[in-house]
Every structure is written in structure tokens, then in C-alpha cells.
N, C-alpha and C positions, 0 to 999 in steps of 0.2 A: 738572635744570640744575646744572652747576658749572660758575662763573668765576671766575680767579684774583683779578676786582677785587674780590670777597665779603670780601678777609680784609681788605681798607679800606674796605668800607660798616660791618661787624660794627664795626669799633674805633670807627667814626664814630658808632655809635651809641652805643656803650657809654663812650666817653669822647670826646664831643666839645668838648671845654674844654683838653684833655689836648693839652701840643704834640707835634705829629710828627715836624716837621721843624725844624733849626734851622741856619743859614748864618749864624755870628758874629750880626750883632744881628736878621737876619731871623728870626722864627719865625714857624711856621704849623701851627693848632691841627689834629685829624683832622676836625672837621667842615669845614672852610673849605677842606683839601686835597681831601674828598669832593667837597665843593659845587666846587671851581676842576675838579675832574676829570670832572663832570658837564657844566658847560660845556664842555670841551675833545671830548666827546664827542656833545654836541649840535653843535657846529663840523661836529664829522666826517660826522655823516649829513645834513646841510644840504651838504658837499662832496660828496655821493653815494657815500661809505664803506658797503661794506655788510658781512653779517656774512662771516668767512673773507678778507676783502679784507687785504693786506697793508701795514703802517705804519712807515716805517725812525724811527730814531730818534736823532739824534746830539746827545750831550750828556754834558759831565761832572758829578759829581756838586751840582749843584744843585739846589735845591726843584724848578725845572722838571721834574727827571726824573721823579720820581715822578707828579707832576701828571698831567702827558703821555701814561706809562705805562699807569697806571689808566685814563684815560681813553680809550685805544684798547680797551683789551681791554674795557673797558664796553660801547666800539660795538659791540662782539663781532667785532671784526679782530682780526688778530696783529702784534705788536710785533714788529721787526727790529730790534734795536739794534746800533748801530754803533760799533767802537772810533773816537775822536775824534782820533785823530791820522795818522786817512787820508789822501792824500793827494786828488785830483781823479779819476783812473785808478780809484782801489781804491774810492772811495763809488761813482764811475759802474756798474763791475763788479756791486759788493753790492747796487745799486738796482734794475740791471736782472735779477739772477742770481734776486732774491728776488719777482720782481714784484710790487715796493713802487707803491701807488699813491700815494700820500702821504709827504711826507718835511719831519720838524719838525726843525731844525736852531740851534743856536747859537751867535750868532754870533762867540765866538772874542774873539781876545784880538792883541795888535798882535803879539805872536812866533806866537801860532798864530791865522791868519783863517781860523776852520772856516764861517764864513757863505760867505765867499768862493771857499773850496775846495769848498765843501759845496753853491755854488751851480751851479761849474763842471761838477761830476760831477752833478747836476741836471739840466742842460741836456742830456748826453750820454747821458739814459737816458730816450730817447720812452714808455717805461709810465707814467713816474711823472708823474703832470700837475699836482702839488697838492706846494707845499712853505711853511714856514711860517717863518719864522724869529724864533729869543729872544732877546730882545734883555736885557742887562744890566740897562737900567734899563726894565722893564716898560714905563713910559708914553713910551721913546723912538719916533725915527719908525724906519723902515722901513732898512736901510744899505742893502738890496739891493733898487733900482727894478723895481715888480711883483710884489715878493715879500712878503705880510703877514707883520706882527707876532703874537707870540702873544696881546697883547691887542687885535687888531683881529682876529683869527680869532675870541676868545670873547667879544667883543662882542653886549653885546643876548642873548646865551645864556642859557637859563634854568640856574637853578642845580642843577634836577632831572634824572635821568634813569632810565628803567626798561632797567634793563641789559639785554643782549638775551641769549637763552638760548642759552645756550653745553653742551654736550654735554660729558662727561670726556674723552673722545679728540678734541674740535674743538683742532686746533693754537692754542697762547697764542702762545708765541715762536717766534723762529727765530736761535739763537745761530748764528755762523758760525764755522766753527772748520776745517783744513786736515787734522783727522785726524794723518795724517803726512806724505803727500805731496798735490802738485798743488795748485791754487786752492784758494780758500778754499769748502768747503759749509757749508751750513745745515743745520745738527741743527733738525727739528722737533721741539717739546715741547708736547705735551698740556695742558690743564689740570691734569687729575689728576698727571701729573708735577711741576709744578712746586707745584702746592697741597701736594701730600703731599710734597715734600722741605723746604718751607718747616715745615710740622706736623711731621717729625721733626727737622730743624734746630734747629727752638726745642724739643724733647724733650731732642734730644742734648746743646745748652750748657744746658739746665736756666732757661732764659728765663722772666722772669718781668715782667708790666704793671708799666709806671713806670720800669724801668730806663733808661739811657742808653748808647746804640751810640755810637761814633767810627766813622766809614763813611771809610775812605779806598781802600780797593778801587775799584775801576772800578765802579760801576752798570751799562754796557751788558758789563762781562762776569758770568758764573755763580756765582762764590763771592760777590762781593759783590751779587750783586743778590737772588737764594736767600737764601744763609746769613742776612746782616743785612736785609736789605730787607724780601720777603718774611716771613720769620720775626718785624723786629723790628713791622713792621705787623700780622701777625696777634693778636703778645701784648701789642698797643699801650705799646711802647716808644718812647722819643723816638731818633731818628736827626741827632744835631750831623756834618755834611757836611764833609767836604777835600776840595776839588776837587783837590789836587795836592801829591800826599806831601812831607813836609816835618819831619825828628826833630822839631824845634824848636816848628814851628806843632802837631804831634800833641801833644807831651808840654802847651801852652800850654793844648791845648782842652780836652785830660785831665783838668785842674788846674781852668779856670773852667768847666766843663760837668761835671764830676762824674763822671768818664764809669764805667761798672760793664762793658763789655764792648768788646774789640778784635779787629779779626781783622786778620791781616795776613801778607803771604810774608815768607821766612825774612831776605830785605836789610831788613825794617822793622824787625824787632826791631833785628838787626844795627848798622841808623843810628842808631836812639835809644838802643841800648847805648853805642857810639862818639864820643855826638856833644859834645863839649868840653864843659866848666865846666857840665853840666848842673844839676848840685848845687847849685850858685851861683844859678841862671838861677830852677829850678824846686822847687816842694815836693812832692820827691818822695814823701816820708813820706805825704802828703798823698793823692796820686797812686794809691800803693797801698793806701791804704788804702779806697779806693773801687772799686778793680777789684774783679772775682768772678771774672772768666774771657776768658782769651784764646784764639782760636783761628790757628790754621796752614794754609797748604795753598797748592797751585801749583809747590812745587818742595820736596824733601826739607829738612827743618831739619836743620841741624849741631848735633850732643846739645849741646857745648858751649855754642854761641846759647843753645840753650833753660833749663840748666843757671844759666849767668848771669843769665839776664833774671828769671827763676822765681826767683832767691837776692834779686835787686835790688829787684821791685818785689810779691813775693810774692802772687802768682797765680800758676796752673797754665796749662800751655800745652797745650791741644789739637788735636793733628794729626791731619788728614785726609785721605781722596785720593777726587777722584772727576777726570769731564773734564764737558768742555760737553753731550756727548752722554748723559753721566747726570744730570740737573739741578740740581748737580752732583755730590751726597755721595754717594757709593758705601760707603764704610768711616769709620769713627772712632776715634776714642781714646774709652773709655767713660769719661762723667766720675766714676760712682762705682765704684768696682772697679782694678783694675793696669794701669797707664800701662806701656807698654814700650819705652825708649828706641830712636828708630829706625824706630821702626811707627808706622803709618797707622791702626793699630785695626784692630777688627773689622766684620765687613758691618754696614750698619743695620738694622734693622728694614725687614721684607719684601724686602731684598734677598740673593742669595746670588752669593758669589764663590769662584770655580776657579782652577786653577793649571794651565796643560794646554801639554802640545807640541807640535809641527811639524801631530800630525794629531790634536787637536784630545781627547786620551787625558791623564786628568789625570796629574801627576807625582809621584813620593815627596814623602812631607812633608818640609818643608826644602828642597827643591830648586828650581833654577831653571824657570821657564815663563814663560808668558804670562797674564796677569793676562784672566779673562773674566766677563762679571756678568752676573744676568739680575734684573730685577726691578720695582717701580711706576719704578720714575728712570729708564728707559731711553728712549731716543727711541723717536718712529712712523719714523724715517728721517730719511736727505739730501734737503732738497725739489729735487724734481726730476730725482735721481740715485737712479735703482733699480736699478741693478748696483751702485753703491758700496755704497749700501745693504744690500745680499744679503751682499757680499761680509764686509762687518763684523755683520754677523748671522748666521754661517754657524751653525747647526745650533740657530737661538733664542738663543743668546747673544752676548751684545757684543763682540766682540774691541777690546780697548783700546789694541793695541798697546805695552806698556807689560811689562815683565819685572820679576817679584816672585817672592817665596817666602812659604810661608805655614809659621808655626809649629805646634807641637804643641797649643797652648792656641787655632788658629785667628787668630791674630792677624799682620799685611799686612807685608811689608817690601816697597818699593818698591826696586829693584836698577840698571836701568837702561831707557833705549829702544829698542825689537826696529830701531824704522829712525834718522831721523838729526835729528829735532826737537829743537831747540834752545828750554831753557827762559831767558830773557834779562829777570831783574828781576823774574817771575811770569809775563810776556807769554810765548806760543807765539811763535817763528819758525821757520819753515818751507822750510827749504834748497831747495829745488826750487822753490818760487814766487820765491825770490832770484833765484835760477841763469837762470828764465825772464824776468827783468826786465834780469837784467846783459846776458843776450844778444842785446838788443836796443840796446844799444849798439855803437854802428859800430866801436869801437875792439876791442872784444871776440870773441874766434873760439868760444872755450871757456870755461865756470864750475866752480868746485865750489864749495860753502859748507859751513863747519864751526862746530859751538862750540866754544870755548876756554874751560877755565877761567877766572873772574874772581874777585878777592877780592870784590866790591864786587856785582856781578849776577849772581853763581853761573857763567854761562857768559858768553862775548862772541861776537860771530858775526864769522866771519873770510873772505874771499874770497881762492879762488887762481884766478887768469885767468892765459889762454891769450890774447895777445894777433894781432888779424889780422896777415898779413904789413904792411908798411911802415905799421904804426898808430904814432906818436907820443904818446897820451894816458900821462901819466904815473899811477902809483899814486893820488895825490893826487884827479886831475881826474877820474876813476872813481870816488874815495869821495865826492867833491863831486856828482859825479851823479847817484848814489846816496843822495844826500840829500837833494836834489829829486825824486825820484820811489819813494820809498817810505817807511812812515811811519819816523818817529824812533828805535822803540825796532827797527827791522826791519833799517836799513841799516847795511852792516858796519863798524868801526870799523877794521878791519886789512882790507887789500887787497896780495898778493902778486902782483909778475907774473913769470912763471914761459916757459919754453922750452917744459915738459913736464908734465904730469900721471901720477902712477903707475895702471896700467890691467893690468885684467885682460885674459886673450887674447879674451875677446870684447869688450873695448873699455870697461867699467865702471871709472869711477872708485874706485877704493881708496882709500877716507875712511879706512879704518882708519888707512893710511899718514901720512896727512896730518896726523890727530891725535896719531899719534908723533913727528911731527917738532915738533909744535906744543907 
């Protein structure tokens, strides 16, 4: 047997007085998050969850998450977690894509009603028959008529549960992630995948019991739910929770939570480098002198970022690179030994990474390819897509899609994207699911979508339309629409309407073009 909810009974045991989790004045120790996760999972096989059954999961970083998490994969179902700022279309998509039977949702907030949204796309996806929703204040009633609470699901629930046996290859999760093109799939991930990146995660930062994480990553995506999660559960770490990045509220928690470890994309440092009168506000002295170590990853760090933040709050920064479809760590910065400005590090333990071109023939050292990995992190596949799947596994390793160079000492420089994924704040967006969203806009003939550099989000994503003959919608009323049907961090902030697109003779948009002019 191996299940990934093991690395939260073990801590439950070995420190059950010890808190887990913490959300400003909520805490909750690992016995009591065991015992809440036992109920939740006694919920689920009283709902007729069985084991391999699939469970979406929508929520930001709150005690629920965890709760929730553990407690499906107890049932010996798979977790689908879902970014929270989908729209109704994109949860209905991800519910029915994953054949989720079940879906625990939360209920959101008055700018974002994810109960709401999360009920509509609910309704729109006949697999899923079972949704649960969490509510803020635990012992509130219900917002969504027929829909229970999560304390009226684990009501009466015993606090026990004999986890069900789970297999290393039984799929745990199902990250969704768009590759580079087309909708969004579902990387499945193994137990053994995520167990063992979680066990070299806490290797690689050097993790030790008792410490304190600042979790402001996303939970339902792969560096934060791995790297800290995972990891900081397994060496029974306490986890103090941001639902929602903020310099200010981070350096605040830093200070009264003591915090010893941060991870975060390269705009977090960036905010809390930049962010006014900090000095004033906060005891930074303080601050660092409690860090041990920070880590990076999601989109390259600017050496300078790193250089400042590393002088300011004296801690080491360590970058990483892997994707959803490796659980996620592929490469590291080694914490003892030569950090090399620019590099992603070296493979981790038991993984090996290549550097290969067009036909799949590794490249001189130093030179440009294609970045490919084979190792325990790798997915069993796209569920349900076994030609995508073939395709990015051609010859047993992963193609990443992703254009590196690898040094002399073996060490990762990430270069650029083989196709046209746009990194925006750490979030993937995905040009081709934009372009298939825009055109369904009656005003709209033809899309392209580009990133653009950003100071502030590394890229922005930008649209050029081709509007229909006698359409009227202005630029404006296209990004307005566009912001009702796709999530926040996806829809374009720059919309161009254009006569013409530059095209090759068989008719392909030339992005190249478009990024030159941009």
C-alpha cells in the first residue's frame, strides 16, 4: 500500500499537539486535521465514493483545503483540484472532462462567488451528482438551496478511518494543465509521484519538524501544494495560510508567525521588495532573521530580484523548474554546493534531464533544445487523452515543451517556450483556449493572443481581433466580455482590432510578428 494521505496520519501521530495549520487566529493541531479528515472521508463512502472515483476540489488556501484533500485520497479517490477563479463554463468543462463525481466547493467571497459559480458549472456537468459546499463560518447555513455544508456532510461522522489501499501507480491527483495548446488536460499523478516529490522537496530545502511555511502559492496548483504542503506535512511543519497575496499581509505573517521558509514566483519577491515605507511598517531585522530559506519557481527570476532580496532579508533563494505534469520538481538549485545565477539547478534525485532537438538527438553542451525528463515525477498521462499523451511521451521521456541549455557542470538554464504559453503572475495562459473563447463572440471573425512583457506580471496577455464584417463592438466591450467568461488572471488586458493579421502562405498566424510590433 502507498497513499499520499500517510505523510498526515505519520505526523498525526508523531506530533499530534503540534499545529498544522494556521489562518490568523484559527489553528488546528495534526491530530484534529487527521480526525476532521477522517470524517470528511467517512462523508464520502456514506456518498457512494469509491476507491479510483474522482473528487474536484475548489478552494483557496484555507484549513479546508487540506482537510478536504487528505480526506478524499483516504477514501482512496483522486483529488481534482481546481484553480478558484474559474469561471461557470471552465468548472463545468473540468467536472465533466475529469469525471468528477463529487465536488466540495467554497463558497467565495462578494467579488468572487465561487459557491455561486461553482454551483452553475455543477449543474452543467450530469456526472457529478454530489457537491458540497464551505462555508466561511463552519456552523453557517447552507447559501446554496440543496447544496450541504461541509459541517452537515461530516456530521455524526466518526473521527476514524481505515484508509483504503491505495497502490503506488493508483492515480492521487489530477492537475489540469493545457500543456501548450488546446483545453486544458489532466496530468495524472500517482501516489508514488507525488509521495516522492514531496520526500525530495523536503530533502532539497533541507526541511526540518517544527518549522514554519507561509503558503501563499495556490494549494490546488503543484508547487504549492508539493513543494510546501505535501512536504511541509510530511516533516510536520506548521503551514500559516494567505489566501490571497498581498507584500504587506506576507511580510505582517512573517513577522507574527515567525515564519523559517517562503516559496514564491519571481513578482512576490519583486512586491515585497518594492512595496513602500516597509521598514517603517515592519521588523525586518526580525523577519530575517528567522528565515532559513526561500524557494522560486513558475517563471525565471530576474538575478537582480534575487540579488536584492538575498542582500535585504538575508536568506538564499532557491530556484527551481519543473511543470504540473512532473509533480512538480524536475531540477533544483542544490542547497549545499554552487548556486548559479540564472539556473534552475540540477535534475533531483532519481530524475534525469536532456537537452534534444527537432528528432529527439541530444544537443552540444551549451546549446539550445528542448528540455526532456524521465523520472519517479513524471505523470502515468492525460486522463482520458492517449494520443496526447503518446505524443509528449515520445520515446519514454516527457517532452516539456520548454527550450533550455544545459551547462558543462550539468546545471538547467531555462531559455524560452518551443510554442506560445504565456507565463502571467506564475498562472499558465494558454493562447489557443483564449482565441477559442474570443471566437465565439458574435463580434469577433478571427483571434490571436500574445504575451507581452510586464514590469509588474512578467508577461500580460494581449489580443489582436479580426472583427466580423459590420460588427460594431468596440475594443473596450470585447475586454468587458472577456472578463465575464474567463477566469481573471486569463482574460486579456490589451485588445487590438485590426483590418488584418500577418499570416503565412498557408494561412498561420505569425505571432513572431505580432510580438515585434508589441
Amino acid at each position: 500500500m502507498l497513499n499520499l494521505a500517510t505523510l498526515l496520519e505519520d505526523s498525526a501521530r508523531k506530533y499530534p499537539t503540534r499545529n498544522a495549520v494556521i489562518l490568523n487566529d484559527t489553528k488546528m493541531a495534526f491530530g484534529q486535521l487527521n480526525a476532521m479528515s477522517n470524517m470528511v472521508a467517512n462523508g464520502l463512502v456514506k456518498a457512494g465514493i469509491q476507491k479510483g472515483d474522482k473528487v474536484a476540489l475548489g478552494c483557496p488556501n484555507l484549513p479546508f483545503f487540506p482537510l478536504v484533500y487528505y480526506g478524499i485520497l483516504k477514501a482512496g479517490a483522486t483529488v481534482v483540484p481546481l484553480n478558484v477563479l474559474l469561471r461557470p463554463r471552465e468548472i463545468a468543462y473540468h467536472l465533466a472532462d475529469s469525471d468528477a463525481k463529487a465536488y466540495f466547493c467554497f463558497e467565495g467571497t462578494a467579488d468572487l462567488p465561487m459557491g455561486q459559480m461553482g454551483y452553475a458549472g455543477f449543474q452543467e456537468a450530469e456526472n457529478c451528482q454530489t457537491m458540497v459546499v464551505m462555508t466561511a463560518d463552519p456552523t453557517a447555513a447552507s447559501p446554496l438551496e440543496g447544496v450541504p455544508t461541509l459541517g452537515m456532510f461530516m456530521h455524526g461522522n466518526a473521527p476514524t478511518f481505515d484508509t483504503v489501499n491505495t497502490t503506488p501507480d493508483d492515480t492521487a491527483v489530477i492537475l489540469y494543465t493545457s500543456g501548450t495548446t488546446g483545453r486544458p488536460k489532466g496530468a495524472e499523478l500517482s501516489h508514488s509521484n507525488m509521495v516522492m516529490n514531496a520526500f525530495v522537496s523536503a530533502n532539497l530545502f533541507g526541511l526540518e519538524g517544527g518549522q514554519t511555511h507561509l503558503i501563499t502559492l495556490p494549494l490546488f496548483h503543484s508547487f504549492g501544494q508539493t513543494c510546501q504542503m505535501n512536504a511541509g506535512i510530511y516533516t510536520g511543519s506548521t503551514l500559516s495560510l494567505l489566501p490571497r497575496f498581498d507584500p504587506a499581509d506576507a511580510l505582517a505573517i512573517m513577522q507574527r508567525d515567525e515564519v523559517n521558509v517562503f516559496c514564491g514566483v519571481p513578482t512576490m519577491y519583486w512586491a515585497m521588495l518594492n512595496l513602500p515605507n516597509a521598514e517603517e511598517k515592519f521588523d525586518l531585522e526580525k523577519i530575517a532573521s528567522n528565515l532559513v530559506l526561500c524557494g522560486s519557481g513558475g517563471s525565471a527570476m530576474p538575478v537582480e530580484v534575487m540579488k536584492d532580496f538575498e542582500a535585504k532579508f538575508k536568506v538564499p533563494i532557491l530556484e527551481g523548474y519543473g511543470l504540473s505534469e512532473t509533480s512538480p520538481v524536475s531540477t533544483f538549485s542544490p542547497l549545499v554546493g554552487v548556486r548559479k545565477a540564472g539556473s534552475v539547478g540540477i535534475p533531483i534525485w532519481g530524475v534525469e534531464v536532456r537537452i534534444v532537438d527537432e528528432h529527439d538527438q541530444d544537443v552540444a553542451q551549451g546549446e539550445l533544445g528542448e528540455i526532456v525528463i524521465k523520472g519517479h515525477n513524471i505523470m502515468k498521462g492525460y486522463y482520458g487523452r492517449p494520443e496526447a499523451t503518446a505524443e509528449t511521451m515520445r520515446g519514454g521521456w516527457f517532452h516539456s515543451g520548454d527550450i533550455g541549455r544545459m551547462d558543462e557542470d550539468g546545471y538547467i538554464y531555462i531559455v524560452d517556450r518551443v510554442k506560445d504559453m504565456i507565463i502571467r503572475g506564475g498562472y499558465n495562459v494558454y493562447p489557443r483556449e483564449l482565441e477559442e473563447v474570443l471566437m465565439e463572440h458574435p463580434a469577433v471573425s478571427l483571434a490571436a493572443v500574445i504575451g507581452v512583457p510586464d514590469d509588474q506580471y512578467g508577461e500580460e496577455v494581449k489580443a489582436y481581433i479580426i472583427p466580423k464584417a459590420g460588427a460594431t463592438a468596440t475594443a473596450d466591450e470585447i475586454k468587458a466580455w472577456c472578463k465575464e467568461n474567463m477566469a481573471p488572471y486569463k482574460y486579456p488586458r490589451q485588445v487590438i482590432l485590426r483590418d488584418a493579421l500577418p499570416m503565412t502562405a498557408t494561412g498561420k498566424i505569425l505571432k513572431r510578428e505580432l510580438r515585434d510590433e508589441a
